[in-house]
C-alpha positions in Angstrom: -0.7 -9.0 13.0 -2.8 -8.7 10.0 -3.4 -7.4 6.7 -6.4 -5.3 5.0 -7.6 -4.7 1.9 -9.3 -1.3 0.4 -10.9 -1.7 -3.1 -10.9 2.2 -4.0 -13.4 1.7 -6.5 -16.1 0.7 -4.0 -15.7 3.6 -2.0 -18.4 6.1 -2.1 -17.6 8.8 -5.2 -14.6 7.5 -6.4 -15.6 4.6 -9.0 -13.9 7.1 -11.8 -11.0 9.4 -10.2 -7.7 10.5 -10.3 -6.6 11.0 -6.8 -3.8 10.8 -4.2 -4.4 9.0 -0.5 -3.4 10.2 3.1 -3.6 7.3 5.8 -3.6 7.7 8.8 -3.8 5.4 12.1 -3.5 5.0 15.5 -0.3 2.3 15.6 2.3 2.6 13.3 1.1 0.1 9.7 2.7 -0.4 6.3 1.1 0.6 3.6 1.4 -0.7 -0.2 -0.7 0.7 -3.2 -1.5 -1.6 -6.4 -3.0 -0.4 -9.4 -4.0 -2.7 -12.6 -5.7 -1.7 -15.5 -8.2 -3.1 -18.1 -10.7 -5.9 -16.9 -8.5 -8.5 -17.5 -5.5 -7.1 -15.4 -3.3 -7.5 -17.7 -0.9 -4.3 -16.5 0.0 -3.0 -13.2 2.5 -1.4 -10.9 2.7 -0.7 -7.2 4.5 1.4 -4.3 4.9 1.4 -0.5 3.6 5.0 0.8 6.1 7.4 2.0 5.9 8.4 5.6 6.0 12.2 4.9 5.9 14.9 2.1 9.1 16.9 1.9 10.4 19.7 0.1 12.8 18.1 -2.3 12.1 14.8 -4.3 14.4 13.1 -7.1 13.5 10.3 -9.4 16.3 8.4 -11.7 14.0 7.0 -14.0 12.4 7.9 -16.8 11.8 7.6 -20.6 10.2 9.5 -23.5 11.7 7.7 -26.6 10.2 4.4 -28.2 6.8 4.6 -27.3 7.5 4.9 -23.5 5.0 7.8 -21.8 6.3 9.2 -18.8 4.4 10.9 -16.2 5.0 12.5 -12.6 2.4 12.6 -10.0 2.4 15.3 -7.6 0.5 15.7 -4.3 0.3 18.8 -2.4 -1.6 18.1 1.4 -1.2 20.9 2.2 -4.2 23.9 2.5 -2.2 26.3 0.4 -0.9 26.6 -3.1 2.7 24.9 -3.4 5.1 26.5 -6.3 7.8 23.6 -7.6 10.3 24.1 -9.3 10.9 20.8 -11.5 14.7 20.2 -12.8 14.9 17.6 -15.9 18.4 16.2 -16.0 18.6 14.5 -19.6 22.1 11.9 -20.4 23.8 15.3 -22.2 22.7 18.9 -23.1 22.2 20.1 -19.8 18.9 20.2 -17.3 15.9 22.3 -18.5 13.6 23.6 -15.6 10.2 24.6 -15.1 7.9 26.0 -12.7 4.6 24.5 -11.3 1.6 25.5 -9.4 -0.3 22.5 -7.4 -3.9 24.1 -6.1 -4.4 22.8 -2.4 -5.2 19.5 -1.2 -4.8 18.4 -4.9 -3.0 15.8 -7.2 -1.4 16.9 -10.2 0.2 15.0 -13.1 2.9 16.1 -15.4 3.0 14.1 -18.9 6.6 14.8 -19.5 6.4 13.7 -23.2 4.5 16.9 -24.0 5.9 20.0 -22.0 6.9 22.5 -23.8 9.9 25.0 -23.3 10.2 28.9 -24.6 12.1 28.9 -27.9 12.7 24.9 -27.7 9.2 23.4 -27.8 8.8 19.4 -26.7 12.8 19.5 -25.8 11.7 16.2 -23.8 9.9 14.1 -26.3 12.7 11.6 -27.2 15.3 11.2 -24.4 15.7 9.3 -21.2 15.6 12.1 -18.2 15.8 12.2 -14.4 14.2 15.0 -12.7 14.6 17.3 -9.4 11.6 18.6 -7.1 11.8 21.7 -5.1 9.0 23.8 -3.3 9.7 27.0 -3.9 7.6 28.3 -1.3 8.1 25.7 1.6 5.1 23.5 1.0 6.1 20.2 1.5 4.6 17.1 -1.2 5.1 14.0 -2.6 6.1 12.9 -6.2 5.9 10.0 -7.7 6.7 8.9 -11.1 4.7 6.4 -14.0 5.9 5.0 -16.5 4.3 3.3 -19.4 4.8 1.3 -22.8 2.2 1.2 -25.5 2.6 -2.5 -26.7 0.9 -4.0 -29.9 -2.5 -3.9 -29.2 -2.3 -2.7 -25.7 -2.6 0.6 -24.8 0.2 1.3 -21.9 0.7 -2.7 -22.3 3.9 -2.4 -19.9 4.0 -0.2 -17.2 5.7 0.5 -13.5 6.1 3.2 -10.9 7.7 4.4 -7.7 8.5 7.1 -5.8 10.7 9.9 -5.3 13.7 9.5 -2.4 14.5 12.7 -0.5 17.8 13.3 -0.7 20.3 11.8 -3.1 23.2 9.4 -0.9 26.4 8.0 -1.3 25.5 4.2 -1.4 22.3 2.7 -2.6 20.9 -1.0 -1.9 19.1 -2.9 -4.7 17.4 -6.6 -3.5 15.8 -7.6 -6.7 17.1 -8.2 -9.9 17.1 -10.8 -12.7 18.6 -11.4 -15.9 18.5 -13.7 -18.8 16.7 -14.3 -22.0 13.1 -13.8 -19.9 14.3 -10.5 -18.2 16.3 -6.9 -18.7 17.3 -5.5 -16.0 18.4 -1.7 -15.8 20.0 0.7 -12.7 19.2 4.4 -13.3 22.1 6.7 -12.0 21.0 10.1 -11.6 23.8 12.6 -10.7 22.1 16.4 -9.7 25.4 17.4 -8.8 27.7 20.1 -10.4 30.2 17.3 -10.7 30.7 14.3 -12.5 30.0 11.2 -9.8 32.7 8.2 -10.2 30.8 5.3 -8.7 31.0 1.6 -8.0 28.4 -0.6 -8.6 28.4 -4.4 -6.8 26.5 -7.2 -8.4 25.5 -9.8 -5.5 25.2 -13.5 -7.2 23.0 -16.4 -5.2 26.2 -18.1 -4.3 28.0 -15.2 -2.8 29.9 -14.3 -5.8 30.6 -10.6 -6.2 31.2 -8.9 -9.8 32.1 -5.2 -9.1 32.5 -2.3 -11.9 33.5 1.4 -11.9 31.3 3.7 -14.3 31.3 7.7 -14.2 28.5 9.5 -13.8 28.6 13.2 -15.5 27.3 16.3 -13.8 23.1 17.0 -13.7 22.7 13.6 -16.2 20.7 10.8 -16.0 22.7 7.5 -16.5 21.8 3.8 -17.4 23.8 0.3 -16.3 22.3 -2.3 -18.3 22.8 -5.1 -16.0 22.6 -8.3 -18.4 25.6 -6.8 -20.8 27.8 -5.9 -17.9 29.9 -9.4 -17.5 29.4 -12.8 -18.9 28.3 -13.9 -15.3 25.8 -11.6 -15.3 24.2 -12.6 -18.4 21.6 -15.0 -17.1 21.7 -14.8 -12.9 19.4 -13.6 -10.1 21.4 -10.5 -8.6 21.3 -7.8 -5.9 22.8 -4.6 -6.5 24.6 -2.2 -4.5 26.2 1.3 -5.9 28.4 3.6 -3.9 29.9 7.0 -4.9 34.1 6.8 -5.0 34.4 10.6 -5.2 32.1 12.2 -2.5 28.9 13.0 -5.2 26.2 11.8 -4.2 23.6 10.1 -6.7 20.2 8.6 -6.6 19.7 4.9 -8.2 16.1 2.8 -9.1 16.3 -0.4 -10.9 13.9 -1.4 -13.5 13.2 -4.8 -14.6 11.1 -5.7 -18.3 10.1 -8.6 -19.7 10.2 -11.2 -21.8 12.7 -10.9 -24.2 14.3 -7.7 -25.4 12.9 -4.7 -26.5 10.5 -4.9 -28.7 9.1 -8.1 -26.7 8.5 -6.1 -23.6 4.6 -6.6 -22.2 5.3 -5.4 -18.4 7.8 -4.1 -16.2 8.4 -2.9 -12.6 10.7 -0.6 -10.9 11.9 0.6 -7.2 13.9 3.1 -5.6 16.8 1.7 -3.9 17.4 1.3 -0.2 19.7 3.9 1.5 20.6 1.9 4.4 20.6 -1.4 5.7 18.5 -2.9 8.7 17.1 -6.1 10.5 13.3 -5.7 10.1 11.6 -4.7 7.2 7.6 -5.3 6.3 5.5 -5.5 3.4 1.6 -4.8 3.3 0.5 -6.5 -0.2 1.2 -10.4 -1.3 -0.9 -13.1 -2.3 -0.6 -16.5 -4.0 -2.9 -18.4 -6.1 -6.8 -16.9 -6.7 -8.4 -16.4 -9.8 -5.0 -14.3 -11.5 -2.8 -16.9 -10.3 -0.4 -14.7 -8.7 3.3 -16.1 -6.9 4.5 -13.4 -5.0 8.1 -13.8 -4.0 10.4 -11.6 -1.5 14.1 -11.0 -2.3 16.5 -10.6 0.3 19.9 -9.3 -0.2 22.4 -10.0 2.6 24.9 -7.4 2.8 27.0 -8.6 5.4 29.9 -10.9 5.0 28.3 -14.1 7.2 25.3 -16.1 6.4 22.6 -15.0 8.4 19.3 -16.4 9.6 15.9 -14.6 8.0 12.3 -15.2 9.5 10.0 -14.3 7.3 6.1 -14.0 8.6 3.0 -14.0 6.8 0.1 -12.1 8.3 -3.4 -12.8 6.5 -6.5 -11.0 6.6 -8.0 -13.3 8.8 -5.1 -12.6 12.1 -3.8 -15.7 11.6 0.2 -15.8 10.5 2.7 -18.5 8.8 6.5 -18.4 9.5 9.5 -20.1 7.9 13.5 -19.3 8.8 16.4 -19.1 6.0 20.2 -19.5 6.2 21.1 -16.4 3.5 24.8 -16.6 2.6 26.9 -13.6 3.6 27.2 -11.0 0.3 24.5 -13.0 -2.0 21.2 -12.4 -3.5 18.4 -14.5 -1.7 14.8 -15.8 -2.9 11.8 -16.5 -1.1 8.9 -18.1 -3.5 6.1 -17.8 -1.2 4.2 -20.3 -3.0 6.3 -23.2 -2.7 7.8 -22.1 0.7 4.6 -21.2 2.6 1.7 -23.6 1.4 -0.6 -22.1 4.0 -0.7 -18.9 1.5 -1.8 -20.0 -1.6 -5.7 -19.0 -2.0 -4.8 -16.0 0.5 -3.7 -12.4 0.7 -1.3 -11.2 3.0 1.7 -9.3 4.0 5.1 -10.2 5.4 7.6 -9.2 8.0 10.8 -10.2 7.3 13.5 -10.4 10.5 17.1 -11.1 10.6 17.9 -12.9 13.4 21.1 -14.3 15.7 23.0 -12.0 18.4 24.9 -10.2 15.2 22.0 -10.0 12.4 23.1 -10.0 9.3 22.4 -6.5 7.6 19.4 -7.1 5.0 17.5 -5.1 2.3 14.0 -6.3 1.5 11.8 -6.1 -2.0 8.7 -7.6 -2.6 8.0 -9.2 -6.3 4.3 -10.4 -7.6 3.5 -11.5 -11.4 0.4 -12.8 -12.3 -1.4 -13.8 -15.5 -4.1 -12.6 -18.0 -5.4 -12.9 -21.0 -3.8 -16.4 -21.9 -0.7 -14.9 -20.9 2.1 -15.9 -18.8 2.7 -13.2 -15.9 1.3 -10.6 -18.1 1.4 -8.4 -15.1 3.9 -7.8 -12.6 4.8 -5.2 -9.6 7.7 -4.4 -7.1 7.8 -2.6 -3.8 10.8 -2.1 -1.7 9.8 -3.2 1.8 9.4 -0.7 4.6 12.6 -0.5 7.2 11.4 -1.1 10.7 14.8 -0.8 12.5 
């Protein structure tokens, strides 16, 4: 019932690298990556660790257009060569593909902005794209995907990151989400199917309200709900997401969420897969309020069930010692946990959370973690997202 903390930088050779991580333990943990950049901190993005490589990943997002960089980061653990085959899906035109080698034991990264294709050059310089992952040779790895912003005088100014999901699905659970003249909030659709996917997308409100919409997803395209435009009650709201196929395609969906302001504005962002099922237990390794960033970390529940339910959330700090508190969640909302004002024993301190639903029938949750913290002068000048990791 504690949490750790490994500054990568201080370990032995690796003050300047590029790498991937394996960890490995005893008992079962949860593990979370952060990453910031520049000595003030003033980007940064983050992921929970996937349990296993595999031989097929899919991501939703991704940009090339309007100063955006996107890159995909590919491990290979394995002691041989992996071939992957990498399948862009683009919003019309058709996928392109192309074939990679990873060496052994190796990261590799794939700035997408710059590939070139026979006879079509830098066919992805200037489109919004999804993209497909298959070993060709039955190597399993892991892909993730980074993407970045170049603001006015910042260098990849705004930034997030997550990873691939396995398998596309026929519903998808989103917990954070915010809207409003501060934030812009996007679901990515991708559809790697040879038909079009008609799919329904649910917009959980804080008081239980539910605003649902239809939208069609074409065959191998990449497609984009901007959230705030959607309804008038959407316009300025905390919401949770959920998107189900109608048809029997199955898609894969991430949310990304930039601020402040609109485009043009933008100085940070972050971004997570959604959730493919629902559950009662779900854990976070990173969090921490207060210290010399001034970070508020907040966890977002969404209650999918039609009931309120009753959520314990736990704090375990570096030092073994934990904190609990217990929320009434209404049944089909959107829930907020600011851990600063709700846990005072955490500000100064770094920990991570378990989060339980509780009663004989527990409600059925879906967990994300949130932190934003400031730099330079500036107001959350850095933010990250994780979805939590289902224990049961």
């Amino acid at each position: 019932m504690s949490r750790a903390t490994l500054d990568v930088q201080d370990v032995s050779g690796m003050a300047t690298s590029e790498f991937s991580t394996l960890v490995e333990s005893d008992v079962p943990v949860v593990v979370d990556r952060t990453m910031t950049w520049d000595a003030t901190g003033y980007g940064a993005h983050a992921e929970t660790g996937v349990a296993a490589p595999a031989l097929t990943w899919y991501l939703a997002e991704g940009a090339t257009h309007s100063g955006f960089n996107l890159f995909y980061l590919l491990q290979n653990p394995n002691t041989v060569a992996a071939d992957v085959r990498v399948r862009f899906l683009r919003p019309s035109g058709g996928p392109l593909e192309k074939t990679y080698v990873l060496p052994p034991t190796s990261r590799t990264n794939i700035w997408v902005n710059v590939e070139e294709f026979p006879g079509i050059g830098l066919a992805l310089a200037s489109t919004d794209v999804s993209a497909v992952f298959e070993s060709l040779n039955g190597q399993p790895l892991i892909v993730e995907r980074a993407l970045y912003l170049d603001v006015p005088g910042q260098v990849f100014g705004a930034g997030h990151e997550s990873a691939g999901v396995v398998a596309p699905a026929m519903e998808w659970f989103l917990a954070e989400g915010a809207t409003g003249d501060y934030f812009d909030l996007f679901v990515l659709v991708a559809n790697p199917s040879a038909s079009d996917a008609a799919i329904e997308a649910s917009f959980l409100l804080p008081d239980g309200t539910v605003i649902t919409r239809p939208f069609t997803v074409a065959a191998n395209s990449r497609f984009n709900i901007w959230v705030d435009g959607v309804d008038p009650l959407l316009s300025d709201t905390a919401v949770s997401t959920t998107v189900r196929s109608l048809n029997g395609v199955p898609v894969i969906v991430e949310r990304a969420l930039w601020w402040p302001g609109g485009y043009g504005q933008w100085y940070e962002a972050h971004n997570s897969p959604g959730a493919t099922s629902t559950g009662t237990v779900w854990a976070v390794a990173e969090g921490e309020v207060g210290g010399t960033r001034d970070v508020d970390t907040y966890i977002l529940v969404a209650n999918t069930s039609p009931a309120t339910g009753s959520v314990k959330v736990t704090l375990a700090f570096e030092d073994g010692t934990s904190a609990s508190r217990t929320f009434a969640v209404a049944g089909r909302s959107r829930f907020n946990i600011d851990v600063r004002s709700e846990v005072p024993d955490a500000v100064g301190r770094r920990f991570g959370a378990i989060v339980e639903s509780l009663g004989a029938t527990p409600a059925q949750i879906v967990v994300e973690r949130a932190m934003y913290w400031d730099a330079g002068g500036q107001r959350w000048a850095a933010g990250t997202n994780a979805l939590a990791t289902l224990i049961q």
